[in-house]
C-alpha positions as CSV (number, residue, x, y, z in Angstrom):
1,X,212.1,-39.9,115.5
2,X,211.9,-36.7,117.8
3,X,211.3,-33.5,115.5
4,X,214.3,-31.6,115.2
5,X,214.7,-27.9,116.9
6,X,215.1,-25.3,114.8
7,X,218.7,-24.8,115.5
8,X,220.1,-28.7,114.9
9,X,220.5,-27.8,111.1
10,X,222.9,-25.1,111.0
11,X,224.5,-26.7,113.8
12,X,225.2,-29.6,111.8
13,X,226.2,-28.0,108.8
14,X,228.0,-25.2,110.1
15,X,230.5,-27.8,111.9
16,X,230.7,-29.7,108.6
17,X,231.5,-26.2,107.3
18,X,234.2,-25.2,109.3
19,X,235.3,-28.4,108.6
20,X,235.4,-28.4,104.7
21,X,237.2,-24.7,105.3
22,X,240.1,-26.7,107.5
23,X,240.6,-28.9,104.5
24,X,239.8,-26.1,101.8
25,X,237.4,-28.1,100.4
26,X,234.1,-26.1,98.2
27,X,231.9,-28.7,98.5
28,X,231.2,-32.3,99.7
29,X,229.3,-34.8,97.8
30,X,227.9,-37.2,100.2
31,X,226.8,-40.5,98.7
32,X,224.9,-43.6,100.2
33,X,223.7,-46.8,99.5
34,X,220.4,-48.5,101.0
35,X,222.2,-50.6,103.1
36,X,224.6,-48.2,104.2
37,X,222.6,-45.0,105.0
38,X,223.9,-43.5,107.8
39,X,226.0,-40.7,106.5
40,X,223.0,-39.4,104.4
41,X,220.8,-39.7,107.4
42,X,223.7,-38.1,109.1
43,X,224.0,-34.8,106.6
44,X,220.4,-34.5,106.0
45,X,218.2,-36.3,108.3
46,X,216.8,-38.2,105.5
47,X,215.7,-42.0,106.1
48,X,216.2,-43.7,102.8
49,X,213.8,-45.4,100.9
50,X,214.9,-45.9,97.3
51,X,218.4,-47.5,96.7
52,X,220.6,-44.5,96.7
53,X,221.1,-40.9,97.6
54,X,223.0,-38.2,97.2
55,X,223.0,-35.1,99.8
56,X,225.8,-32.2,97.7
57,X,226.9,-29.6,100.7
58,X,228.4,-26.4,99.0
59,X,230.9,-24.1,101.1
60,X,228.5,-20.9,100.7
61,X,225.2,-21.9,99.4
62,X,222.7,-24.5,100.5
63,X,222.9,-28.0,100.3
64,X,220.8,-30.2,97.9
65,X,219.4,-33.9,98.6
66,X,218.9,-36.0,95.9
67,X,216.9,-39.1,96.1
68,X,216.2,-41.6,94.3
69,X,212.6,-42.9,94.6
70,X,210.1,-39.9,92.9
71,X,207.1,-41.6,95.2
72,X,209.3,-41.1,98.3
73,X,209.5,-36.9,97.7
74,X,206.5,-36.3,100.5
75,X,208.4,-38.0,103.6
76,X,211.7,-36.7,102.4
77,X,210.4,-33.2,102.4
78,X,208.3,-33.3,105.6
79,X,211.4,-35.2,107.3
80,X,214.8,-33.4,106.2
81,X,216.3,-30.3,106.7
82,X,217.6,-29.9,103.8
83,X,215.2,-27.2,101.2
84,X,216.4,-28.1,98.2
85,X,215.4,-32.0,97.2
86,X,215.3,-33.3,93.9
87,X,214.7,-36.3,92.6
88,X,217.5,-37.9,90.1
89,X,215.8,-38.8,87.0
90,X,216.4,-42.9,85.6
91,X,218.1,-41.0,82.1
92,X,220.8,-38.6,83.9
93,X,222.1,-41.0,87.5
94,X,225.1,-38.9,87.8
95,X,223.7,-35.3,87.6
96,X,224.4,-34.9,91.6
97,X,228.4,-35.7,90.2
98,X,227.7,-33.0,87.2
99,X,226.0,-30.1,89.6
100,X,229.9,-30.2,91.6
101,X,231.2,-28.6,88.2
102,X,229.7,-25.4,89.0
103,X,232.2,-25.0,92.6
104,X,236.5,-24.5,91.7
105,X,238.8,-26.4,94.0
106,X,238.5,-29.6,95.8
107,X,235.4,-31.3,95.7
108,X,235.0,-33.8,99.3
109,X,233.4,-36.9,98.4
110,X,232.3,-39.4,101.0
111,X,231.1,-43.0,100.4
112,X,232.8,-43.9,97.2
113,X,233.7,-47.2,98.6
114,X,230.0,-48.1,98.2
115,X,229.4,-47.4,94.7
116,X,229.4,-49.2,91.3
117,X,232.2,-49.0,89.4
118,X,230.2,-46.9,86.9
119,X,229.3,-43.8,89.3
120,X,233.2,-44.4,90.6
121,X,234.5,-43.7,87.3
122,X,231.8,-40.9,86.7
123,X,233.1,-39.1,89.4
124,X,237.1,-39.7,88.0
125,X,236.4,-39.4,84.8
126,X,234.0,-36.1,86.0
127,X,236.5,-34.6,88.6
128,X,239.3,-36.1,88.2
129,X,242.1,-34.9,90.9
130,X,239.8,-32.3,92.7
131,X,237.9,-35.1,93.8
132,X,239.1,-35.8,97.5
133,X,238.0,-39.4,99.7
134,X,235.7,-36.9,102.6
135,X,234.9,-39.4,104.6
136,X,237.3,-39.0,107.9
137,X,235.8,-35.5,107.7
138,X,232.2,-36.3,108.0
139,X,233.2,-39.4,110.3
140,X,235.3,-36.8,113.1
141,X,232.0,-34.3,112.9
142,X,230.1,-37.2,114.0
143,X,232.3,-38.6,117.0
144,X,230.5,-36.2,119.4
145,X,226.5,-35.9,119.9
146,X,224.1,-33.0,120.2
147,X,221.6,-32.4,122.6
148,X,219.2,-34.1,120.0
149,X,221.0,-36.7,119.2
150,X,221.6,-38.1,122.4
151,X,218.0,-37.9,123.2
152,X,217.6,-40.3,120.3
153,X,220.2,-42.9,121.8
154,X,218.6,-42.5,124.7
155,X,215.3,-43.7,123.6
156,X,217.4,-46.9,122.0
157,X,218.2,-47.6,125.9
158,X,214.8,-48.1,127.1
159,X,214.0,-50.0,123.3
160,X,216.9,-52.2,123.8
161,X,215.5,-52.6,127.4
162,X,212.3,-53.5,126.4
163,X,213.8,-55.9,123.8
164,X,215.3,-57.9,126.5
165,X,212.2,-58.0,128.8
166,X,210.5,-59.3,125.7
167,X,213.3,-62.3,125.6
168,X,212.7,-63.3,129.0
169,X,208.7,-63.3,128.5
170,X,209.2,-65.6,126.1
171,X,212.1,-67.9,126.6
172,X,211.4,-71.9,126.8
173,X,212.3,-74.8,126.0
174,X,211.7,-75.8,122.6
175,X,211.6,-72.1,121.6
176,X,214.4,-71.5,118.6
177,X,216.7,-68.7,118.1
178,X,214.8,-67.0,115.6
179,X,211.8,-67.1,117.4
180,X,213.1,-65.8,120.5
181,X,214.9,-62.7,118.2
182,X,211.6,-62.1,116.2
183,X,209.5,-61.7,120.0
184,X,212.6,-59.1,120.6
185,X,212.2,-57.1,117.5
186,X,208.4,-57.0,116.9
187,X,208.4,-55.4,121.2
188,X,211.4,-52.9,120.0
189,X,209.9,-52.2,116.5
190,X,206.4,-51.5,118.1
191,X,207.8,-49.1,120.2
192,X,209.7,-47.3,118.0
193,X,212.5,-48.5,116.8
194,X,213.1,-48.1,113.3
195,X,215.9,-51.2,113.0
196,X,217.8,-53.9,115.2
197,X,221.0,-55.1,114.5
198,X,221.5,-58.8,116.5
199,X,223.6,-60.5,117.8
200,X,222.2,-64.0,119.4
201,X,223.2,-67.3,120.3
202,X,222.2,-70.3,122.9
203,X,223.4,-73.2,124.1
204,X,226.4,-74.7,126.0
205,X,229.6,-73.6,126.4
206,X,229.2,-70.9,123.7
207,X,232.6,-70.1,122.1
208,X,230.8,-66.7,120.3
209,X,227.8,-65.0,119.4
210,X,226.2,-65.0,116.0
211,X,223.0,-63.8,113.7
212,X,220.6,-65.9,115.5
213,X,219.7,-69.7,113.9
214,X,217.3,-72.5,114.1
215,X,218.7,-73.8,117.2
216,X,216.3,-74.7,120.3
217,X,216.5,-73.8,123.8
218,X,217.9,-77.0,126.1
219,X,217.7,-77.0,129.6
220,X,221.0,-75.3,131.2
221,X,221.2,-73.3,127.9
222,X,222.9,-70.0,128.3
223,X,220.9,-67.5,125.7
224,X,223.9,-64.3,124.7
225,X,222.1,-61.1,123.1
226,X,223.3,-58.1,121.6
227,X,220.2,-56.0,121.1
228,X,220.7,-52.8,119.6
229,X,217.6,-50.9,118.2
230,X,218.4,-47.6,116.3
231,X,216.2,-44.5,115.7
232,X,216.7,-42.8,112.5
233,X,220.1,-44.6,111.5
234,X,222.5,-46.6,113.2
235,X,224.1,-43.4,114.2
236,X,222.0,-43.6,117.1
237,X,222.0,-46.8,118.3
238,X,222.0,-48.1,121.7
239,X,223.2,-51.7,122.5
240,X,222.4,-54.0,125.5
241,X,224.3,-57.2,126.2
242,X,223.4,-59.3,128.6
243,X,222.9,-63.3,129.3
244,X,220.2,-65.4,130.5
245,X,220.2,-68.8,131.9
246,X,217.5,-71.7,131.0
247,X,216.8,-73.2,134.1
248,X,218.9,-72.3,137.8
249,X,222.0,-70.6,137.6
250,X,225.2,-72.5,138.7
251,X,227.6,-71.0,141.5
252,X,230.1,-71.0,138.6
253,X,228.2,-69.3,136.3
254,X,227.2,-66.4,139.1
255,X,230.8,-66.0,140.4
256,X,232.2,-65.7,136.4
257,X,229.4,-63.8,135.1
258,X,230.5,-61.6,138.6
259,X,233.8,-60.7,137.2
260,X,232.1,-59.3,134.0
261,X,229.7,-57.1,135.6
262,X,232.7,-55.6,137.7
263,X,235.1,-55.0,134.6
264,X,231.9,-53.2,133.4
265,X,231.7,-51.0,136.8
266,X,235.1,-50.5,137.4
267,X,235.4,-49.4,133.6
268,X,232.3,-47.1,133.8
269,X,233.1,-45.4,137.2
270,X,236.8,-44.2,135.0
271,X,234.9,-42.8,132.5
272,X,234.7,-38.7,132.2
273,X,235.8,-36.4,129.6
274,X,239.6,-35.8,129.3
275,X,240.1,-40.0,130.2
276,X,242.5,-41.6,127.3
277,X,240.1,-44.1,125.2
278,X,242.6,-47.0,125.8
279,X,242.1,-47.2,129.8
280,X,238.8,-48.1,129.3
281,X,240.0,-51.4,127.4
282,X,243.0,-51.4,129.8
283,X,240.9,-51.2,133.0
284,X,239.0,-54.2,131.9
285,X,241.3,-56.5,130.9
286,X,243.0,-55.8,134.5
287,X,240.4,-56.8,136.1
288,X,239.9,-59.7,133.9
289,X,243.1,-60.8,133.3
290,X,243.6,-60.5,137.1
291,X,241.4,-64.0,137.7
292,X,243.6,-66.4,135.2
293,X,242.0,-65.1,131.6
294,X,244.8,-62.6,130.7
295,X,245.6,-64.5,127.3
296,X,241.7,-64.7,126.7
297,X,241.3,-60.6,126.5
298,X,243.2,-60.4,123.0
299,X,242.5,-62.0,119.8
300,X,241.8,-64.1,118.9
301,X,239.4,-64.8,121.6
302,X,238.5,-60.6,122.1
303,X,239.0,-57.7,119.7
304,X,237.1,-54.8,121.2
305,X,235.9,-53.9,124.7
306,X,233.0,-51.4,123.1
307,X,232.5,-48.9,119.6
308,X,230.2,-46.6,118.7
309,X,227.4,-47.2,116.0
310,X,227.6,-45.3,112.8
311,X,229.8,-43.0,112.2
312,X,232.3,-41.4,114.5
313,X,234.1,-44.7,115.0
314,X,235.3,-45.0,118.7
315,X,236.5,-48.5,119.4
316,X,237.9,-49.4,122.8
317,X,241.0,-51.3,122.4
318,X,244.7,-51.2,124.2
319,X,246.4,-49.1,121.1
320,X,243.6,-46.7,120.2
321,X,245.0,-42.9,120.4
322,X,242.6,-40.2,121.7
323,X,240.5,-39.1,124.6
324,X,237.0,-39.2,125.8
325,X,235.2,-36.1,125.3
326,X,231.1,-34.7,125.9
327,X,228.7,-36.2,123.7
328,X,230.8,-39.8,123.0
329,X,228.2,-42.2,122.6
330,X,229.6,-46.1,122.7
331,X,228.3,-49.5,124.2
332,X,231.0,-50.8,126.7
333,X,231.2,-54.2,126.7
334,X,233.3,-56.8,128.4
335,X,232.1,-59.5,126.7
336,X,234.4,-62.8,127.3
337,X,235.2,-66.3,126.4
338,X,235.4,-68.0,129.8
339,X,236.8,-71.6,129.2
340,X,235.0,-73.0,132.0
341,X,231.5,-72.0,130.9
342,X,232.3,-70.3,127.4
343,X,231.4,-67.2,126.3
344,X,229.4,-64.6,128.6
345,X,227.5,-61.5,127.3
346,X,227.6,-58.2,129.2
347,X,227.7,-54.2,128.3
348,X,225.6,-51.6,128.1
349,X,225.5,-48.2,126.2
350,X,226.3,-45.1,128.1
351,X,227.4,-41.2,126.7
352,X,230.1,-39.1,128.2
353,X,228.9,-35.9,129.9
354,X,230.5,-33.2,131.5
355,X,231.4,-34.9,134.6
356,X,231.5,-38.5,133.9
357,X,228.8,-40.7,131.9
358,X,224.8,-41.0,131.7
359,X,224.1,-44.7,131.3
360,X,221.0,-45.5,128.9
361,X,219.9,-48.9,129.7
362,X,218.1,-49.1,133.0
363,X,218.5,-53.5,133.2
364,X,220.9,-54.3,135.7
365,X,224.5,-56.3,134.6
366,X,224.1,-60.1,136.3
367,X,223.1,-63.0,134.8
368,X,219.6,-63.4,134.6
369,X,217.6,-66.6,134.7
370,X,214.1,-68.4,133.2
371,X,212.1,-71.0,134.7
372,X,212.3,-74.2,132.6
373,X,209.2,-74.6,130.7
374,X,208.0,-76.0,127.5
């Protein structure tokens, strides 16, 4: 991760602050779970290690973290913002839910949908009706990026980039799925990357993609990946879709893939703060629908046209309410089920600025090829 500056803290907090004020809140209890780690990461700039945490954000004092794993107290310090860290002892799991007794009003808490039933009922049976679900709170704070922040998702661009340079090394014949997905992880993870979420498939007339299997690469095989390596959390991940042919591209397969990369353009060159959400999704299926596929740009052949990663949901659909505004981070994607070829894998992450968008990934949107070998 890049060191924080000295003024991402307050700037954080402050906005969770004005926040709480909105919804006269006195504190937020922020709870995650291992596998779900974002919002602590996101509060505290803490990268779990032990199986839960707790990050407790009073109105007018300073926050606390509380972690989990006592041998994990030297990174947590050297890594989070936050002063105050103490470990929760194996006897008393709930004092993080006892130390909100000492604020009056409403208590936010955030990620109660990933606890055990016994630290749900704590906080009931603790609380009771000052206890308030937090979560669109912290999730709205985090729609938009800072300066630091979008450096980070940045850095995922060129990783995800380097993922996919990896893939094309080392496609063949013979190679399976998992293989070709580990060869894309170890060049992301030795770079930097702290995770990768993805998606991969190959083969033939591909109705989806999926985690990837024991499958092996065919001749005229079309390989669909969605790499996204994250820094931190996956609040700052950067996804790259794109597909690759075993062996010589058809005609076909160049003019289809075509219409793809120029829903993505056409999509893109809209994009600038102020722009409604939806006419992103709108402008591709246009396009798309335009050629004979309009009933194959809804479910339940497509659901989304691009999302964010983390919190601050964003998800580019038809319906969704809202406009685009600086420091939006989302991959845009029009991935699509083509019935004459199956489905095709193309999208890139970009971030709104204050004119239009700065596009992460630098590997072009057509349909890339391997030379068949074994």
């Amino acid at each position: 991760m890049i060191p924080y500056p000295e003024s991402e803290p307050a700037l954080r907090i402050d906005n969770l602050r004005r926040r709480m004020e909105e919804a006269g809140l006195s504190a937020l209890l922020v709870y995650s779970k291992q596998w779900k780690a974002e919002v602590i990461h996101y509060v505290s700039n803490y990268r779990m290690l032990g199986e839960y945490a707790y990050c407790l954000i009073p109105i007018d004092a300073e926050p606390i973290l509380y972690i989990a794993e006592p041998g994990d107290m030297q990174r947590a310090v050297s890594e989070s913002w936050v002063k105050d860290i103490q470990v929760i002892a194996a006897e008393d799991p709930y004092l993080p839910i006892g130390d909100c007794m000492r604020f009056k009003g409403k208590i936010g808490v955030v990620g109660t949908e990933n606890m055990d039933s016994s630290a749900y009922r704590t906080i009931a049976d603790t609380l009771g009706d000052r206890a308030t679900n937090a979560y669109s709170l912290v999730d709205n704070a985090a729609k938009t990026k800072s300066e630091w922040e979008l450096k980070h998702i940045e850095i995922g661009g060129k990783l995800a980039d380097m993922g996919f340079r990896a893939e094309l090394a080392a496609a063949r014949i013979g190679i399976k799925e998992f293989e070709l997905a580990a060869e894309i992880n170890y060049e992301m993870l030795a770079n930097g990357a702290d995770d990768n979420f993805q998606m991969f498939s190959a083969g033939k007339n591909l109705d989806c993609m999926h985690t990837p299997r024991e499958n092996m690469l065919e001749e005229g095989d079309l390989i669909l990946a969605e790499i996204t390596p994250c820094i931190g959390s996956m609040n700052y991940a950067s996804q790259l879709c794109r597909t690759t042919k075993v062996g010589t591209v058809t005609a076909l397969e160049v003019e289809k893939y075509g219409l793809l990369a120029t829903a993505l353009e056409e999509s893109l060159s809209i994009m600038k703060p102020g722009l409604p959400i939806r006419e992103i999704a709108l402008k591709q299926n246009e396009i798309i629908g335009a050629a004979g596929y309009e009933k194959y740009c809804h479910p339940p052949f497509m659901r989304v046209r691009g999302h964010n990663f983390g919190l601050g949901l964003i998800e580019l659909t038809e319906d969704v309410e809202g406009v685009l505004l600086p420091g939006m981070a989302m991959v845009v994607h029009p991935n699509q089920y083509i019935p004459e070829i199956g489905y095709l894998a193309c999208g890139e992450t970009v971030y709104v600025t204050d004119t239009g968008i700065m596009r992460v990934n630098a590997m072009p949107a057509k349909l890339y090829e391997v030379e068949v070998s074994i």
